[in-house]
Residue frames relative to the residue before (quaternion, step in Angstrom):
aa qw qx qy qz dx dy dz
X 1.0000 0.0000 0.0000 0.0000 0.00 0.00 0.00
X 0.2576 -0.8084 0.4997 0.1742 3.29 -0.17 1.41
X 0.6422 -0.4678 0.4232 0.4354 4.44 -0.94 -0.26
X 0.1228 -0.7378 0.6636 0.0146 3.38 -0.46 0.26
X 0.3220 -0.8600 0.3906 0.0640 3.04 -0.15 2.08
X 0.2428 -0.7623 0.5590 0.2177 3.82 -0.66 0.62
X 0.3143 -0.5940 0.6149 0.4125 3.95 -0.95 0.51
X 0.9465 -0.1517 0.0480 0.2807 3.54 -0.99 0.04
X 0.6913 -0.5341 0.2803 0.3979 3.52 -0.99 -0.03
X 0.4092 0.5496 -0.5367 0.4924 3.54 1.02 0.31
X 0.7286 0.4819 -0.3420 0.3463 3.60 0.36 -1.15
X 0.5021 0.7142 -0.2087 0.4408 3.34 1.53 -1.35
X 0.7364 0.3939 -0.0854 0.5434 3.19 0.45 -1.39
X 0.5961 0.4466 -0.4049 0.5303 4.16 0.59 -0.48
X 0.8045 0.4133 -0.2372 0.3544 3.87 0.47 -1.31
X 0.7592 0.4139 -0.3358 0.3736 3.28 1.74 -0.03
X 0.5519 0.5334 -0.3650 0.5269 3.15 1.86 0.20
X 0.6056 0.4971 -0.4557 0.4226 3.62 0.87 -0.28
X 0.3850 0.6825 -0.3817 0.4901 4.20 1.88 -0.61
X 0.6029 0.6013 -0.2653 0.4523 3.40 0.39 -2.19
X 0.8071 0.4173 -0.1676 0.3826 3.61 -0.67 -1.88
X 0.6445 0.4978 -0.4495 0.3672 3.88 0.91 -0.99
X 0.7210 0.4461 -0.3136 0.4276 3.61 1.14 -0.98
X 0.2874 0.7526 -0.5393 0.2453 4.03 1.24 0.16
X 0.3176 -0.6368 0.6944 0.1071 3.87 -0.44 1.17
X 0.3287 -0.7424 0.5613 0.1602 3.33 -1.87 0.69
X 0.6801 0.4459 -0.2285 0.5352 3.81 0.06 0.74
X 0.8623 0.0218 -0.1115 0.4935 3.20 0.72 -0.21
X 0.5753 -0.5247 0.3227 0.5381 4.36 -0.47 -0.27
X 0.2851 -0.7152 0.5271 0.3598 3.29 -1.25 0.42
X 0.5195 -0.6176 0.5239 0.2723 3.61 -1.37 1.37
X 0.0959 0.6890 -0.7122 -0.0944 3.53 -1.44 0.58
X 0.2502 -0.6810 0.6808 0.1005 3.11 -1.15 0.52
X 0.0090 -0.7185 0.6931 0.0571 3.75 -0.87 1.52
X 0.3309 -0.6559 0.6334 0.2430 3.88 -0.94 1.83
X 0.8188 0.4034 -0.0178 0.4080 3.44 -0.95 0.08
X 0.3272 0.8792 -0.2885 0.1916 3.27 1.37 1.14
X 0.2805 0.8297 -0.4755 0.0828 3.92 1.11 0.76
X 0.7233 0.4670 -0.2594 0.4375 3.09 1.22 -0.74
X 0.4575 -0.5386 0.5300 0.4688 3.70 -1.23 0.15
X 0.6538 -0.4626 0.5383 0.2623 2.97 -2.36 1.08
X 0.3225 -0.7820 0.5330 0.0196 2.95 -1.12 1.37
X 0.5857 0.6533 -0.0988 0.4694 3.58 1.44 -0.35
X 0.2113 -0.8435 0.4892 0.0674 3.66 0.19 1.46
X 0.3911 0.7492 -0.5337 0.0316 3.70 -0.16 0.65
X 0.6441 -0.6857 0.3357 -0.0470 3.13 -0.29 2.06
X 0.8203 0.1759 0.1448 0.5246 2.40 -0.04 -1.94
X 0.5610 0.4649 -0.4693 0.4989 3.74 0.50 0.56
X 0.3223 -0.4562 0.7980 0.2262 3.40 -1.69 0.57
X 0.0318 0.8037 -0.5729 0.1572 3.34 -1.47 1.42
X 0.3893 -0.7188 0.5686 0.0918 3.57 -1.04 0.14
X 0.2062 0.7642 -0.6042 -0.0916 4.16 0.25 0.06
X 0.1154 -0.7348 0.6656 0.0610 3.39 -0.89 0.90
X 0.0905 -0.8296 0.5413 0.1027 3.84 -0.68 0.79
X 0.1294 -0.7714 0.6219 0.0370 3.28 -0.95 0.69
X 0.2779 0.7711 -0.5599 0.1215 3.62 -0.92 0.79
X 0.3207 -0.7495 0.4936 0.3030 4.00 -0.70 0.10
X 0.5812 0.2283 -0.5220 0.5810 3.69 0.92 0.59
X 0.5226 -0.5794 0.6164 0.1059 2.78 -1.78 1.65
X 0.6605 0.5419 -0.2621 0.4488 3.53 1.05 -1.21
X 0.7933 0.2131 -0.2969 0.4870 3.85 0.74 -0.06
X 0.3118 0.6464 -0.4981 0.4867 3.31 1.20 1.13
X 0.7332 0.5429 -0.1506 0.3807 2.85 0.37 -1.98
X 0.3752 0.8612 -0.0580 0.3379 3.43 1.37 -0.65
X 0.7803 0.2143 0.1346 0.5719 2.45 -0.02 -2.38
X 0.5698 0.4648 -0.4147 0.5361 3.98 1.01 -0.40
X 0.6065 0.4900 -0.4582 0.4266 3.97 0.54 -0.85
X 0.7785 0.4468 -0.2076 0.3888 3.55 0.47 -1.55
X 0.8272 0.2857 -0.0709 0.4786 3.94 0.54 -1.26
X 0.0271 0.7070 -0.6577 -0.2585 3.93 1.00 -1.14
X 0.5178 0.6307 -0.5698 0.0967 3.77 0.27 0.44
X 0.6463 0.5792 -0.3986 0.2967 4.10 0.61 1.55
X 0.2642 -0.8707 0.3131 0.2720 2.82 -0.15 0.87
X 0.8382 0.1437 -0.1580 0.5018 3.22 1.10 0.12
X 0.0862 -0.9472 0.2859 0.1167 3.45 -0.23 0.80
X 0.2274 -0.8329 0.4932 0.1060 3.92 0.15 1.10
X 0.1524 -0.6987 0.6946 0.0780 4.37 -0.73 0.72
X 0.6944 0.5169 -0.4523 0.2147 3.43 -0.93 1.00
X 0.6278 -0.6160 0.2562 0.4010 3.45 -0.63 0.79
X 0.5268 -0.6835 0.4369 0.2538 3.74 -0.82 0.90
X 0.7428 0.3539 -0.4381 0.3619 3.10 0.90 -0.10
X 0.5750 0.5249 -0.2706 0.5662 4.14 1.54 -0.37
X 0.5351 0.5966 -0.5025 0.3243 3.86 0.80 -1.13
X 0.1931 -0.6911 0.6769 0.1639 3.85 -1.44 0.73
X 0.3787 0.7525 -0.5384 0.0220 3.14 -0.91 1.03
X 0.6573 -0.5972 0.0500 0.4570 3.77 -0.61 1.20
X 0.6566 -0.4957 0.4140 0.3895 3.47 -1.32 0.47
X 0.9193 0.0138 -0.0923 0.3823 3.81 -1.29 0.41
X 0.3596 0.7759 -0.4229 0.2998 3.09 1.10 0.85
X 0.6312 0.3307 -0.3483 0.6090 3.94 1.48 0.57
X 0.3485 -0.6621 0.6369 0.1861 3.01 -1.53 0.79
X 0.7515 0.1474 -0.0965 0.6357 3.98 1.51 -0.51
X 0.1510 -0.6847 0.7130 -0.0089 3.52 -1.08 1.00
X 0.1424 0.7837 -0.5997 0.0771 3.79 -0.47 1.26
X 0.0491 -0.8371 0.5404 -0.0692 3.70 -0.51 1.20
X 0.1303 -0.7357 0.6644 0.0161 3.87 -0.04 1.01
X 0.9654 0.1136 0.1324 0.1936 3.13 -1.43 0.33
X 0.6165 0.6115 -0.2126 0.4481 3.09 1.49 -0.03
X 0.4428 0.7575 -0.2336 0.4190 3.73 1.35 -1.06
X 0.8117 0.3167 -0.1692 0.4607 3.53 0.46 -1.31
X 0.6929 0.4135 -0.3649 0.4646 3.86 1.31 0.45
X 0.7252 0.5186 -0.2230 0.3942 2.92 1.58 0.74
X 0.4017 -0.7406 0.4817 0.2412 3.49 -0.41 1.72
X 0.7688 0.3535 -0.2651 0.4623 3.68 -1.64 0.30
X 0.3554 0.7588 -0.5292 -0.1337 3.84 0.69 -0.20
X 0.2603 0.8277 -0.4460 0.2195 3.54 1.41 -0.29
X 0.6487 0.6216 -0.1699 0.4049 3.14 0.94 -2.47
X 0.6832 0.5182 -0.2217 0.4642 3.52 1.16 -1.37
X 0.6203 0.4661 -0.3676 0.5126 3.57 0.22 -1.30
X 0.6324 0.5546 -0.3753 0.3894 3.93 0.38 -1.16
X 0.6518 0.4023 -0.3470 0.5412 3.61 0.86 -1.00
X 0.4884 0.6494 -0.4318 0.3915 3.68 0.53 -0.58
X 0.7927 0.4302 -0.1940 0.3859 3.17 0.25 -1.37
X 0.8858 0.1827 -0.2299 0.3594 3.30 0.90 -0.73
X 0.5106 0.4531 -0.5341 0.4988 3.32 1.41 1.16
X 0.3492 0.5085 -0.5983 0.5114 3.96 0.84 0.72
X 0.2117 -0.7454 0.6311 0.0352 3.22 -1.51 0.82
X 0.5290 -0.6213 0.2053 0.5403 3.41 -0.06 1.97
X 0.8690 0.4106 -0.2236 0.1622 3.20 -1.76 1.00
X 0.2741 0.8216 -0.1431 0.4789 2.08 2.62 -0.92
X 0.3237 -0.7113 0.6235 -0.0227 3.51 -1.92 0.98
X 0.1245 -0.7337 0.6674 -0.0267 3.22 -0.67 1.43
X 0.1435 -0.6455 0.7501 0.0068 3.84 -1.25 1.07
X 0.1312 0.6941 -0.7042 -0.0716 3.43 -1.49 1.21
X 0.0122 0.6493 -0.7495 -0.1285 3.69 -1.05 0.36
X 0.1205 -0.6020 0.7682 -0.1815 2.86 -1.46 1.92
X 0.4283 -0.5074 0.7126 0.2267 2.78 -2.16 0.42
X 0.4504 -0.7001 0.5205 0.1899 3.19 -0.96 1.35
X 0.5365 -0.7182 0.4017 0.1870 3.62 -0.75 1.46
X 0.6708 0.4857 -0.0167 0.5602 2.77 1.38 -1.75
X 0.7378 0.3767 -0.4407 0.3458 3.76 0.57 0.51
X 0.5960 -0.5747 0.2568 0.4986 3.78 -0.87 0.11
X 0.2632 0.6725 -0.4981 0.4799 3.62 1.17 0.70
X 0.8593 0.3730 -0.1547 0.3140 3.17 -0.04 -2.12
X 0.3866 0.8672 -0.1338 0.2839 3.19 1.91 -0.86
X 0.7534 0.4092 -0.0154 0.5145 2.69 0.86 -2.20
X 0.5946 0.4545 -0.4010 0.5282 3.71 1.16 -0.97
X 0.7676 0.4530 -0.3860 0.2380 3.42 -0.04 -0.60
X 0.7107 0.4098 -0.2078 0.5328 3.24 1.19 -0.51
X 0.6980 0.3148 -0.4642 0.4453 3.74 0.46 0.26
X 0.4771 -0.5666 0.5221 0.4228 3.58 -1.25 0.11
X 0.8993 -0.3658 0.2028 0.1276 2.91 -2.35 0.81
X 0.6448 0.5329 -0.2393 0.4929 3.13 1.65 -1.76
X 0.7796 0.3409 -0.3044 0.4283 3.95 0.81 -0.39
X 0.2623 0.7488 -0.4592 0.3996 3.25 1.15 1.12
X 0.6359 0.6686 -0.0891 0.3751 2.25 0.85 -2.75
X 0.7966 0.3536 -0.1899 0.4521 3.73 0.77 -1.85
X 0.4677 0.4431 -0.5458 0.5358 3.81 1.02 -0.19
X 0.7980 0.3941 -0.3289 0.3157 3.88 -0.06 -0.77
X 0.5819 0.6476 -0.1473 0.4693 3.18 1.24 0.06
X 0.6871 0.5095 0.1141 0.5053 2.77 0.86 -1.52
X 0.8333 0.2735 0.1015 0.4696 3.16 0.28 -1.65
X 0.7828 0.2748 -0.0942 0.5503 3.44 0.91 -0.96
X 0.2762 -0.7963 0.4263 0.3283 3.55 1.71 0.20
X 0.4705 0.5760 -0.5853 0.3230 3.99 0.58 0.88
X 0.4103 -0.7989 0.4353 0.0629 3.20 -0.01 1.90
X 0.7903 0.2225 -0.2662 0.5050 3.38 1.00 -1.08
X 0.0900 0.8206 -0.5362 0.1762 3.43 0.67 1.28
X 0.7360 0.4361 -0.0876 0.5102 3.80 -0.76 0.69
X 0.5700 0.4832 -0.2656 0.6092 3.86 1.69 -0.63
X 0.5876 -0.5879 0.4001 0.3860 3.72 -1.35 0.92
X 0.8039 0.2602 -0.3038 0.4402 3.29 -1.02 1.02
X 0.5870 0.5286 -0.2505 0.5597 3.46 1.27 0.25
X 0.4248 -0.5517 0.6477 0.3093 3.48 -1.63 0.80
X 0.6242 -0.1954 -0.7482 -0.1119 0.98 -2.76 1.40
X 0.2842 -0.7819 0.5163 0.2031 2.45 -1.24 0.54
X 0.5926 -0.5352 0.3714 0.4737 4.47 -0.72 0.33
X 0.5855 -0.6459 0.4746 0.1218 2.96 -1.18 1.26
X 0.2147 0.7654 -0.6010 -0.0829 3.60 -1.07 -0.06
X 0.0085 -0.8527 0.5190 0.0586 3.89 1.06 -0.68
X 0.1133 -0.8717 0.4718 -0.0688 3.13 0.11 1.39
X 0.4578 -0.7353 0.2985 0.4008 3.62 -0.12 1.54
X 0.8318 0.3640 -0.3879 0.1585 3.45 0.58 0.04
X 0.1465 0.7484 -0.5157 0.3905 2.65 1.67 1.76
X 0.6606 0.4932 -0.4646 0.3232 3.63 0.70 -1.04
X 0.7579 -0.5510 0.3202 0.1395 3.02 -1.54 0.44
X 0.5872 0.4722 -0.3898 0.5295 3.41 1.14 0.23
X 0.5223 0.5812 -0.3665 0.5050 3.39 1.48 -1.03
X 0.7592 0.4765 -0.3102 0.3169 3.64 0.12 -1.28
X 0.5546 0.4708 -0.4185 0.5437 3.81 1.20 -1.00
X 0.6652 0.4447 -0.4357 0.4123 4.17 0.28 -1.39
X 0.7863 0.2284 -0.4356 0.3740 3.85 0.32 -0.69
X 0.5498 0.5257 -0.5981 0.2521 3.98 0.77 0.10
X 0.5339 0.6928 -0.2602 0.4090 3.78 1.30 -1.04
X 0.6644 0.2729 -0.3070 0.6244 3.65 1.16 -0.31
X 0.8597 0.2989 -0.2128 0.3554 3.60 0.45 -0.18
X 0.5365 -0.6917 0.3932 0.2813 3.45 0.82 0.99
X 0.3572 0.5141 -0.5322 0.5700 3.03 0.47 1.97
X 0.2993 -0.8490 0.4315 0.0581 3.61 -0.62 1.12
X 0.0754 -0.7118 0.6095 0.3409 4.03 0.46 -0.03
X 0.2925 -0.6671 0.6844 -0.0313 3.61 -1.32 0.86
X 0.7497 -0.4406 0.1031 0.4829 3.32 0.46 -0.47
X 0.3480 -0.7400 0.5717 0.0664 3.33 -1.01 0.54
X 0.0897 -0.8401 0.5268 -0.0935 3.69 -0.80 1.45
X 0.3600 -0.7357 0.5205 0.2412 4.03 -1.10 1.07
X 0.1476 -0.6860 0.6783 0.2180 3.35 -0.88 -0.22
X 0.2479 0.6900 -0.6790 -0.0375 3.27 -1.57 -0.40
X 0.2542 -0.6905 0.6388 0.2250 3.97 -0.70 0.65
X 0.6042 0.6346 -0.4291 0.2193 3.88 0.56 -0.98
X 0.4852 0.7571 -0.3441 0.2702 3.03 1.27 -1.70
X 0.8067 0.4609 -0.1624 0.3323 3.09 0.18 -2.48
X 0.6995 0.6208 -0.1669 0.3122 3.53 0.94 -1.26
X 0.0785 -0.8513 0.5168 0.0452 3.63 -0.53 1.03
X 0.2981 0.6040 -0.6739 0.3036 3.99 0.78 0.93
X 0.6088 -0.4747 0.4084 0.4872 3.34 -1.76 0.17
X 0.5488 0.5644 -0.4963 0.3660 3.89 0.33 -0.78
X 0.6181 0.6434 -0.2894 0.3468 4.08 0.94 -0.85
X 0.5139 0.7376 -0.0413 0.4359 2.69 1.15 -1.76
X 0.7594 0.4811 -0.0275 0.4371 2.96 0.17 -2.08
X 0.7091 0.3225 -0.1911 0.5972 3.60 0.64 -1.35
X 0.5701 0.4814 -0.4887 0.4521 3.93 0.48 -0.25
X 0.7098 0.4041 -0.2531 0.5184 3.76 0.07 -1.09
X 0.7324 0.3200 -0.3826 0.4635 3.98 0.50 -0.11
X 0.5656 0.6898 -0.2904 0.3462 3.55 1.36 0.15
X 0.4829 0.7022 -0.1783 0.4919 2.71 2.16 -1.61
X 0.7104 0.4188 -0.2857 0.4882 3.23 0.48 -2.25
X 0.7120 0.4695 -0.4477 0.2687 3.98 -0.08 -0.65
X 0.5588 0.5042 -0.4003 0.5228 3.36 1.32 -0.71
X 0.7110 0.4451 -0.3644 0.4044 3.45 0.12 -0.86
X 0.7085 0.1208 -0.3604 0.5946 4.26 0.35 -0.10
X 0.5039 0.3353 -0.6944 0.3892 3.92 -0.10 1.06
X 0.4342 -0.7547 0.3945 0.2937 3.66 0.94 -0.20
X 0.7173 -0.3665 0.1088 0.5824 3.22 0.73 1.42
X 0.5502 0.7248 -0.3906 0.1392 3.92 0.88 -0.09
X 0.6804 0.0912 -0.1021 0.7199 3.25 1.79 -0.95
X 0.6381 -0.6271 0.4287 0.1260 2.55 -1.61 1.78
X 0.1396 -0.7650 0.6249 0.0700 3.22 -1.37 0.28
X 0.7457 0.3063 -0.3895 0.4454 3.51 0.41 -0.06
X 0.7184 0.0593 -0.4039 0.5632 3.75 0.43 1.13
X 0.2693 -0.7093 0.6487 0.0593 3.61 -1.11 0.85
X 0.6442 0.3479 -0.2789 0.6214 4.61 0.90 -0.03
X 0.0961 -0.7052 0.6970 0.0877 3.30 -1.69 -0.04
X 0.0599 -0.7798 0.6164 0.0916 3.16 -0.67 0.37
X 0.1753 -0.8394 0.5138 0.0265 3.53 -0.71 1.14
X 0.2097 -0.7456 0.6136 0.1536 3.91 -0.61 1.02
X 0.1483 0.8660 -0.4742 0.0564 3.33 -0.42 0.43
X 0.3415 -0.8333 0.4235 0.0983 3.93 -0.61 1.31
X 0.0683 -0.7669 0.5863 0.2518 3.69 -0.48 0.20
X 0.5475 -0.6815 0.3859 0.2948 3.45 -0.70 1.44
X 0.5076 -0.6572 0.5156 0.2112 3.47 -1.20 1.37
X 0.6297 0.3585 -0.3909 0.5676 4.05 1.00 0.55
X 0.5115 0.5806 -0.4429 0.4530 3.62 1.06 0.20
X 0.1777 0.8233 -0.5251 0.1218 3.93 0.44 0.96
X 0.3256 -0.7682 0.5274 0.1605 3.99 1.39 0.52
């Protein structure tokens, strides 16, 4: 199942609320659990009766997000891959960005599975490991993050507790063959899979610039890491006979 590029974050954001709403129960709210919860909820759903449960191990980019957004209603501190918390108790699991700073993801996906309640919807948005995106993070060190985020992205208090970036680690069983082999043993379905890429759309010289040095890397890994999406976005079902 190849990506199926999206044009921009409007679309992004329409195909993952229209996902969200399909799993909206009748009688009561539908529980989501966001793993991995510093940032504010990026997802407008209105018209749904909801729950946001957050989960994250910096307290300091919780605290944060409650000072800046209040937009949780409940808020859990502990690492996603040790945190105990009861079996099928979410109808949505949505995790952005968070996956690729985390060792063991197996341990994780496992919790996934058994806090999805059969039928239940798991959202990941990863950097792709395997592209010349994921590449580059993995192989430079932390401190020239920090200065792209800084620097580049003009978030000054990049690198300070409760702030992005965070340290890399992309555990191989993030790539993407790994993730479909461990959903296929574990009664979890991939539904669809989605690319991203912001560079594409953009026409300053810095774009430009970072497009045509993306190309050349793909071209001398020999076609291995991709270059014309750098995200994924992963839809994923937990089978409705999967009741642990």
């Amino acid at each position: 199942m190849s990506p199926e590029i999206v044009s921009d974050t409007t679309e992004e954001k329409a195909i993952l609320t229209r996902c969200i709403a399909s799993k909206a129960p009748i009688g009561r709210p539908l529980q989501i659990l966001e793993a991995g919860c510093g940032n504010k909820w990026q997802l407008k759903l209105s018209d749904i009766n909801y729950t946001l449960t957050g989960v994250d191990v910096d307290k300091e980019a919780v605290d944060l997000r409650q000072r800046q957004h209040n937009d949780l209603h409940e808020v859990i501190i502990g690492d996603l891959r040790t945190v105990e918390m009861p079996a099928q108790s979410y109808d949505v699991i949505y995790t952005a960005y968070v996956l690729e700073h985390v060792g063991n993801i197996e341990r994780v996906l496992d919790n996934f599975q058994t806090w999805l309640k059969p039928g239940g919807l798991l959202i990941i948005k990863v950097p792709d490991r395997d592209t010349v995106y994921g590449f580059m993070a993995r192989m430079t060190p932390h401190w020239v993050h920090i200065w792209y985020y800084r620097l580049i992205k003009g978030n000054k208090n990049a690198g300070k507790p409760g702030y992005l970036p965070y340290p890399t680690v992309y555990d191989p069983a993030l790539g993407q063959q790994a993730l479909r082999r461990f959903c296929r043993h574990n009664g979890l379905a991939v539904k669809a899979i989605f690319g991203k890429n912001n560079y594409l759309r953009k026409r300053s010289f810095r774009d430009r610039v970072i497009r045509i040095f993306v190309q050349l890397m793909s071209l001398f890994s020999f076609g291995r890491l991709a270059w014309h999406y750098n995200d994924l976005i992963y839809i994923i079902e937990k089978n409705r006979e999967n009741s642990d």
